[in-house]
LOVOLO-894401 format. One record per residue (C-alpha): x, y, z. Coordinates in steps of 0.1 Angstrom, whole numbers, plus 2048, in hexadecimal, padded with zeros to 3 digits. Each point is the difference from the previous one (the first is absolute). Layout:
N
XYZ...
END
This chain:
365
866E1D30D7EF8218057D78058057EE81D7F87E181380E7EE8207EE7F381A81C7E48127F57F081F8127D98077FA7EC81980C7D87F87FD7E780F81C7E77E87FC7FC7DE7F38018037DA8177F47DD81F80380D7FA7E581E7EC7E67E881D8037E78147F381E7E77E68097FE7F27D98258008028037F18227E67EE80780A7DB7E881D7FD81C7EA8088217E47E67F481C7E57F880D8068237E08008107EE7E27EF81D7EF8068048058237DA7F88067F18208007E07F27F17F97EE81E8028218147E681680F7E28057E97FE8227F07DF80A81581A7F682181A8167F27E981B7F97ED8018268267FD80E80B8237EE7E280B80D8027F88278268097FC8078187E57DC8117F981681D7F18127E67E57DB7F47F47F981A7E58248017EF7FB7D48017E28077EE80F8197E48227EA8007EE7DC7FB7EC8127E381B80C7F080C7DB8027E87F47EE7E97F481F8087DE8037FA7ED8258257F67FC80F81F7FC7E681581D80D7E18168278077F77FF8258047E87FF8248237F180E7E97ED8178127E280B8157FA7E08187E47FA82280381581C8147EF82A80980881481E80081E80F81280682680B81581481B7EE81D80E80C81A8187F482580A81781C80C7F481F81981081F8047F282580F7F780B7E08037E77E57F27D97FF8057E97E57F37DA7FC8137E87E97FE7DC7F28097EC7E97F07E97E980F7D97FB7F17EB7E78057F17DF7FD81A7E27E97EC7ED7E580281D7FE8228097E681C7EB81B81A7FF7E08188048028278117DB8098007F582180E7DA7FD8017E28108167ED7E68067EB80881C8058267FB82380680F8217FE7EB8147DD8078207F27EF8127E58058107DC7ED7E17ED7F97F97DA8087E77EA7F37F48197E77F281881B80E7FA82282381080C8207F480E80882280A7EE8217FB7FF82680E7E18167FD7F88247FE80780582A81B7F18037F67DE80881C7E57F67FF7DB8048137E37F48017DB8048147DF8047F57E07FF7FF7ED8258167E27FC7E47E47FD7E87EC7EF7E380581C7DD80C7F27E380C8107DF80F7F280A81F7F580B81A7E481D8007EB81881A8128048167DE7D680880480680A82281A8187F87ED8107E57E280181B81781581B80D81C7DF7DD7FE7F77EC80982281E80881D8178218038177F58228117E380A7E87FA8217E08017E38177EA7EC8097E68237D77FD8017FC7F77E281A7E38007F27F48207DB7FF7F38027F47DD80F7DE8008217F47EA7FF7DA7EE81F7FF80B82080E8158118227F48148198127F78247F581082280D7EB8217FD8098248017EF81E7FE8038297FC80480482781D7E98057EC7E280B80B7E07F47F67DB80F80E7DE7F37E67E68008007DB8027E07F67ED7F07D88087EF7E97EC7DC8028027FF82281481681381B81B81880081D80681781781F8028267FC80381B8118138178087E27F48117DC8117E37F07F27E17F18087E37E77F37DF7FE7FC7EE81F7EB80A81D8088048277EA7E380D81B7E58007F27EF7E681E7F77E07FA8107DE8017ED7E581E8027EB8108138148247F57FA7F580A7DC7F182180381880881D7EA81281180C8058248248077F07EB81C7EB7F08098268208028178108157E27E181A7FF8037FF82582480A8037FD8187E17E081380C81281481F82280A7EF7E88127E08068298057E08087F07E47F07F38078077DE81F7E98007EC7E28087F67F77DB8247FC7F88057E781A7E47EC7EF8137FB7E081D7E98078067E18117F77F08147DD8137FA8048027DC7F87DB7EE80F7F67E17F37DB7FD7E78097E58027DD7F17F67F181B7DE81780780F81781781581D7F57F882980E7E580C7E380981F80B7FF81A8217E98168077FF81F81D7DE80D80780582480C7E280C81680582380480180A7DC7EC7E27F88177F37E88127E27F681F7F47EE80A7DB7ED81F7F87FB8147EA7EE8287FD7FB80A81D7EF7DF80F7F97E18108177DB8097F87F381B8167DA8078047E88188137DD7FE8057FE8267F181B7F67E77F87E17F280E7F87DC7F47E07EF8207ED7F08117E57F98207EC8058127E07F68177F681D81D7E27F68087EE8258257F87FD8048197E27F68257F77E38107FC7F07FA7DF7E28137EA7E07ED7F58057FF7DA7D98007FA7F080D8257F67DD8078137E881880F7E17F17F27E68197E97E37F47E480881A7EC7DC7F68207EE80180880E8207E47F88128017DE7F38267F980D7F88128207E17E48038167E47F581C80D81B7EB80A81C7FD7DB80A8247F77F981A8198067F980D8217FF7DD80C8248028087F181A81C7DD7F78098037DF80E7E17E97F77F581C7EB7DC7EE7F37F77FD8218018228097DA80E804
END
């Protein structure tokens, strides 16, 4: 059986049609998942509001324009403050490679094909140019900005929550405000996570930290620019026989020193064991991408085909990719993906198919 995803890359410096096209178009499957999953019973909007304040001041204007554009609603300026949201799963490898003159940072992204936005969005938000794959209509999984400024993100290994952010706000926050790593390792430390994520950064200098992010606040740098989805507190990841993360780890470890040059890195990214194929089963590689600071560029790829993009050289596009097949076309521009129906099966399966993972799942805060 073979899945498909369309990619599309948009470029739109502030908050206007192109993003609430998105919104209209992906917002029935976000409001399934989060009614479902109790997001009514969250934080109230006035809570959510005062904690992008204390936290994010910066973000407050562009919540403003972006709940507008989405029609206003207390729901949907909860959902996209990212304050304390409902819990939520994902894969990823990540690694970073240094050299005297070249540094490149790499992951990539596991997940089922039907829950991923497939969206590139160069934007300038808060005055500075930022790209990056977005998550949760205006967050990002990964980014770079105009000075070089790269991060990306893996999800921790557990089901522990905390009062906090969703992790994809945060990283918008750091492209948004920060232009080095030790801005970026401030920011991670002060503005607290809902839950645990591992993060590398890089910068234009050379710098690069990897960062093990709590639930509920606190930050932690690593020893190795390498991270997938457990954490080094001795604590077990779930599912960890299933997302094999620590065979992921030991390979990245062994693999990182015999690289020649950071350039070769992204290659290693796209077979196995880092490369996942399981995309039946909610966790196959989306795609890789390599955030390249120094020119302030970045690169997806896929098997067989690649989509490279500059902040100065941004071209808005679109592609169709076929996991397990070639590379496909959209026949009308449009994705053909039931976002309603999506969102309702992701509900219905939320509380059922990870169970085989997350033991005692409903009783998991």
């Amino acid at each position: 059986m073979t899945h498909s995803l369309t990619f599309d890359a948009v470029s739109e410096a502030t908050p206007g049609p192109k993003w609430q096209a998105r919104w209209q178009r992906s917002w029935p499957a976000y409001q399934a998942w989060f009614v479902a999953n109790g997001g009514d019973d969250g934080p109230s909007r006035a809570d959510c509001e005062s904690a992008l304040t204390e936290y994010m001041p910066e973000l407050v204007p562009v919540h403003a324009q972006l709940v507008a554009l989405a029609g206003g609603s207390d729901r949907a300026a909860r959902f996209l403050s990212t304050w304390c949201p409902p819990n939520y799963l994902g894969g990823c490898s990540l690694a970073c490679a240094v050299s005297n003159d070249d540094i490149r940072l790499v992951r990539n992204y596991d997940l089922s094909p039907d829950l991923n936005e497939g969206l590139l969005l160069r934007s300038e938000w808060c005055g500075r140019p930022v790209m990056g794959m977005i998550e949760f209509l205006w967050g990002l999984s990964d980014g770079i900005n105009a000075a070089g400024l790269s991060v990306v993100l893996a999800y921790g290994g557990r089901q522990e929550t905390g009062k906090g952010f969703g992790i994809t706000t945060i990283l918008r926050y750091i492209l948004e405000t920060c232009d080095t790593v030790p801005q970026a390792l401030r920011v991670l430390q002060r503005v607290p996570s809902h839950m645990p994520y591992n993060i590398i950064v890089a910068d234009a200098s050379g710098a690069a930290a990897s960062v093990e992010i709590f639930a509920g606040g606190g930050a932690q740098v690593q020893p190795r620019l390498i991270a997938t989805n457990h954490q080094n507190d001795g604590n077990a990841p779930d599912r960890q026989d299933f997302t094999k993360t620590f065979e992921r780890a030991d390979h990245l470890h062994a693999a990182l020193p015999r690289i020649a040059i950071p350039a070769d890195l992204a290659s290693e990214f796209q077979t196995a064991p880092l490369k996942q194929d399981r995309y039946g089963e909610g966790f196959g590689t989306l795609f890789t991408a390599e955030f390249e600071p120094l020119q302030s560029r970045m690169t997806l790829y896929w098997e067989g085909d690649l989509w490279r993009q500059s902040i100065d050289a941004f071209d808005e596009g679109q592609k169709v990719i076929v996991y397990g097949g070639q590379t496909a076309q959209p026949s009308n521009g449009q994705p053909e993906i039931d976002w309603v129906k999506v969102g309702m099966d992701y509900a219905a399966r939320y509380q059922t198919e990870w169970q085989r993972y997350v033991p005692n799942w409903n009783d998991v805060a």
